[in-house]
C-alpha positions in Angstrom: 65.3 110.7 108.9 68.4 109.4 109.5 69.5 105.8 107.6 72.9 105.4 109.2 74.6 107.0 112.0 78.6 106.5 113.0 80.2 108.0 115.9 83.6 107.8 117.1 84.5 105.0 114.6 87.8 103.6 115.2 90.3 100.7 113.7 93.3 99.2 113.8 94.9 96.3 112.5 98.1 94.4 113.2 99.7 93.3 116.8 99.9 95.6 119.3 103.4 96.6 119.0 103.3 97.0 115.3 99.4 98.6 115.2 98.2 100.5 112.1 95.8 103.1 112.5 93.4 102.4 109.5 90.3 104.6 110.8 90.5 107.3 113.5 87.5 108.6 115.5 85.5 109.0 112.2 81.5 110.2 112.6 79.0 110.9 109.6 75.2 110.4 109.6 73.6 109.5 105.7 69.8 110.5 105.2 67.6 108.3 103.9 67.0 107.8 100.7 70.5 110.0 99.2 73.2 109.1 97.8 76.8 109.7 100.3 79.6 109.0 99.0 83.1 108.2 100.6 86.0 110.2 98.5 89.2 109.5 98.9 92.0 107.7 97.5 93.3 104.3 97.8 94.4 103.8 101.8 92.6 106.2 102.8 89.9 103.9 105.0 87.3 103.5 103.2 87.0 99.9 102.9 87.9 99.3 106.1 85.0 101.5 106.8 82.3 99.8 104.5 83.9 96.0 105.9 82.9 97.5 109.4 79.4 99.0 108.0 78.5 95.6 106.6 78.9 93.7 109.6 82.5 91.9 108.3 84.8 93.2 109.9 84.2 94.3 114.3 85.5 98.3 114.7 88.5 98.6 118.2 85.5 101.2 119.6 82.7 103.4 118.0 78.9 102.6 117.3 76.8 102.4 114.1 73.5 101.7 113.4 71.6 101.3 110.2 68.1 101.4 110.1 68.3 101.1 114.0 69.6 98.3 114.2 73.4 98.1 115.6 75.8 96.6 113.4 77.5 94.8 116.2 74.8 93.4 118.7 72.0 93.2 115.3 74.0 92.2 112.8 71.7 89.3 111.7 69.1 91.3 111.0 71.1 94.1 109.7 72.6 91.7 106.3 69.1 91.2 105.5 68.5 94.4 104.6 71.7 95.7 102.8 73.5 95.3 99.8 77.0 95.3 99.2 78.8 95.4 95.9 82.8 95.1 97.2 85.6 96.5 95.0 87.0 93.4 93.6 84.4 91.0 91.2 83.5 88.8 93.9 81.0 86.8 92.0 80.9 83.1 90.8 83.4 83.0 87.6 82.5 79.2 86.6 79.1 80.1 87.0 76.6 82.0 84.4 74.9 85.7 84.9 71.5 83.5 85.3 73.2 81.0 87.9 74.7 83.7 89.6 71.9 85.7 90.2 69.3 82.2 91.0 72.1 81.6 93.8 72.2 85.2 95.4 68.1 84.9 95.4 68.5 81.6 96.9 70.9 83.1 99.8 68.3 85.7 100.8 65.0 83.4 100.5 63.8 85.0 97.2 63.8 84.6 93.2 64.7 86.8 90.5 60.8 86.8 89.7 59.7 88.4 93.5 62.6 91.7 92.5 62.0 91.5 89.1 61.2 95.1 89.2 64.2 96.6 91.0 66.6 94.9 88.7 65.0 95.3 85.2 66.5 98.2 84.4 70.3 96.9 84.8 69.4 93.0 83.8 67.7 94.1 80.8 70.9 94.8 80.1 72.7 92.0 80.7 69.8 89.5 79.7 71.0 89.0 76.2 74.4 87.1 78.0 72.5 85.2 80.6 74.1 81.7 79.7 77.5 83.5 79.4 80.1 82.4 82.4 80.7 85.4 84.8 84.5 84.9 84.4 84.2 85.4 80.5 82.4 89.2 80.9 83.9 92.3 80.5 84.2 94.8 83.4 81.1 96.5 82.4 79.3 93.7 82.4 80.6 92.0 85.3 79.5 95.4 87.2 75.8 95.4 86.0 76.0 91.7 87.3 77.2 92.7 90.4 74.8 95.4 91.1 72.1 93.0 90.2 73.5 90.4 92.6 73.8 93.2 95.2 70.0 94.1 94.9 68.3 90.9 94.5 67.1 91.3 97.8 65.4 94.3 97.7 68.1 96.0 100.2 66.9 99.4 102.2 70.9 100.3 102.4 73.2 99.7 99.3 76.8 99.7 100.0 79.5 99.9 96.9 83.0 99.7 97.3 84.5 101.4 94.3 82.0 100.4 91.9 83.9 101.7 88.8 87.0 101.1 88.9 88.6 100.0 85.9 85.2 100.2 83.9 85.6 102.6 80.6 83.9 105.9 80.8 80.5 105.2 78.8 79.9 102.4 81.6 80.9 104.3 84.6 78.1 107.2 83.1 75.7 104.3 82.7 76.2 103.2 86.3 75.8 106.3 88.0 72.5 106.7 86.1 71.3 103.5 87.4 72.0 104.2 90.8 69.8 107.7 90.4 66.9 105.7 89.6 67.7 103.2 92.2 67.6 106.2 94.5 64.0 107.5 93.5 62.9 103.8 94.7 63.9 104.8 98.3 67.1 103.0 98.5 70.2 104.5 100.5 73.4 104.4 98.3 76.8 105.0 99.9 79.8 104.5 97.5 83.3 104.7 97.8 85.8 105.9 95.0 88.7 107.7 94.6 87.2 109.5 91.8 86.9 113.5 92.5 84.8 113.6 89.3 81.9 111.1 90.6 81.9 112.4 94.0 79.6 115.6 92.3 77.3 112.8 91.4 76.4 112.4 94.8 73.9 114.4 97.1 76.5 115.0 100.3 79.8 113.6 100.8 82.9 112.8 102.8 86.5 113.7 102.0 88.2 111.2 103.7 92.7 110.9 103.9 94.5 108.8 106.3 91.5 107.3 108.2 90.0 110.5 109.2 87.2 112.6 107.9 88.4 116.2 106.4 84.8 117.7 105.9 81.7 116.9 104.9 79.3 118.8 103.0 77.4 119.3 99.6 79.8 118.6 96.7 78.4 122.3 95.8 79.2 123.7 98.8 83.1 122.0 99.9 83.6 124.4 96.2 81.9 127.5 96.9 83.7 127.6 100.2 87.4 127.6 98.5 88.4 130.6 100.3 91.8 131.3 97.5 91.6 132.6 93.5 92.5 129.5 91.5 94.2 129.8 88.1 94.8 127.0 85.3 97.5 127.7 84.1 99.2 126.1 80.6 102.7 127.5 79.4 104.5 124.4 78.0 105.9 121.4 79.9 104.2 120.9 83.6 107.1 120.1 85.3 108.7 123.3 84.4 105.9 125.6 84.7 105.3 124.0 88.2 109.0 124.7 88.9 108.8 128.4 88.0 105.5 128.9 90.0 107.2 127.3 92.9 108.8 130.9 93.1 106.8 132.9 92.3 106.3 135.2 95.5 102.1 135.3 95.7 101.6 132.0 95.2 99.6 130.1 98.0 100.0 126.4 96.2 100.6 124.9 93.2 100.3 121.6 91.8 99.4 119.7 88.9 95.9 119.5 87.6 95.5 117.5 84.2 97.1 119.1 81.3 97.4 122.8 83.7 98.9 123.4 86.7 96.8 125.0 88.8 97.9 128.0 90.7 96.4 129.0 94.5 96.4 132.8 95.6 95.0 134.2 98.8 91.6 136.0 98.2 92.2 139.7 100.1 95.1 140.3 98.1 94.6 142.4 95.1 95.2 140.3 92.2 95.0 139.8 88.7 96.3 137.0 86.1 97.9 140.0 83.9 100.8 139.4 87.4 101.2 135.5 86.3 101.8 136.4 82.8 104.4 138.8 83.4 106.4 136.9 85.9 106.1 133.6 83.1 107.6 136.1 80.6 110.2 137.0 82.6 111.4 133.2 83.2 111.4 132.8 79.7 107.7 131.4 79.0 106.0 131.8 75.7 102.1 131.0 74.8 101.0 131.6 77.9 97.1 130.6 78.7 96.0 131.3 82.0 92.1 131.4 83.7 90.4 131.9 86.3 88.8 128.9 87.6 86.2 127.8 89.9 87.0 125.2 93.1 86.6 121.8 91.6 86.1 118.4 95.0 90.3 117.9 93.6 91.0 121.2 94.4 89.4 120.9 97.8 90.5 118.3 98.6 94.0 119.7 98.2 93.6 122.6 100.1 92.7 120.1 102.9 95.9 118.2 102.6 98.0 120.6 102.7 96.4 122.8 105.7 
């Protein structure tokens, strides 16, 4: 069953001489009960997107519905049943995690007592700190907060809008387990983030640049469809290694990837890395380390830029 369904999704902002083009013709369906998720980085439409999704912002032409109900003609009905965690802390800063969360309750008609249940897992957390002002929180714990706030509800759709950005690493882990379990109670997750490494986190997803939608697939299968050999390749500074490659006559792409630069060759040629190393040693290259390496969601998304 589908949980939301977008066609033809367009946007602009600005007046009409000067318009901006910040989502063009996009279309994506999400199942219910997975977890989609938006990749991308910043610009790329994705808020603009979830604004439209949540019933802020009014799209130039498309349709969406969510739960069959239209965002446009139902949208009273619609914000009663989603969530939405935006990418800024949007919360209360003067006010505590307790008073925080009694208000959001208090929005939808509710108490922290009724959802008790959904939340335990994160508040538990965050319990300890109750009396402690939102504004005084670290990120981590202003995004458990958030999530909480986002949830008191009981929401069948759960929008986040770059949920972890600028959260450390042991947070960001600890977030994207919470939102598995919050999936295994039924809820619909879509998140945005322009962070290739979480998007393998999520059941399907969209690879989205300059408001339009490059594919959409399994994380597993946007990789196993990489149609060229990659190789990581590490043989001193980047900048000149990526210089020499630039040359080098069977190369497809190459760009940098982390501490390697990663190396593109087209699959039906005959090829081995033994050729990479001997061309490096002829421009002068010593402690060469080269592999062959599967597709990562980066290196897909790439390929899609530059095709």
């Amino acid at each position: 069953m589908k949980s939301i369904i977008v066609k033809n999704l367009t946007k602009t902002y600005g007046k009409k001489n000067e318009k901006i083009l910040a989502v063009e013709d996009v279309s994506f369906d999400v199942d219910s009960g997975e977890i989609f998720g938006l990749i991308g980085p910043d610009g790329a439409g994705k808020t603009t997107i979830f604004r439209i999704l949540t019933t802020v912002l009014l799209p130039d032409s498309g349709a969406v519905s969510i739960e069959n109900l239209e965002v446009v003609k139902d949208y009273e009905e619609l914000r009663k049943i989603l969530g939405y965690m935006p990418g800024k802390f949007s919360l209360y800063q003067d006010l505590t995690i307790e008073e925080n969360l009694e208000f959001f309750a208090s929005v939808f008609n509710t108490t922290i007592t009724e959802n008790y249940d959904l939340i335990k897992d994160i508040y538990i957390q965050i319990e300890p700190f109750k009396n402690r002002r939102a504004g005084k929180l670290s990120g981590g714990m202003k995004q458990k907060l958030a999530l909480c706030c986002a949830l008191i509800h009981k929401p069948k759709v759960l929008f986040l809008d770059e949920p972890t950005t600028g959260v450390d690493p042991v947070s960001r882990k600890e977030f994207w387990e919470m939102l598995q379990r919050l999936k295994k109670q039924g809820i619909t997750i879509v998140v945005a983030t322009p962070y290739m490494d979480e998007a393998t986190l999520c059941d399907r997803i969209a690879l989205i640049q300059h408001g339009k939608i490059l594919t959409i697939d399994t994380p597993e299968n946007i990789s196993n469809s990489y149609p060229d050999h990659i190789f990581e390749v590490k043989a001193g500074r980047i900048s000149t290694v990526l210089k020499a490659l630039e040359n080098f006559e069977e190369k497809k792409n190459v760009y940098a990837y982390g501490e390697f630069v990663h190396l593109t060759i087209d699959k039906n040629r005959t090829f081995s890395k033994s050729h990479i190393i001997e061309y490096l040693e002829k421009e002068g290259f010593k402690n060469i380390e080269i592999n062959a390496v599967k597709a990562s969601i980066e290196d897909s998304f790439i390929r899609l830029l530059s095709n």
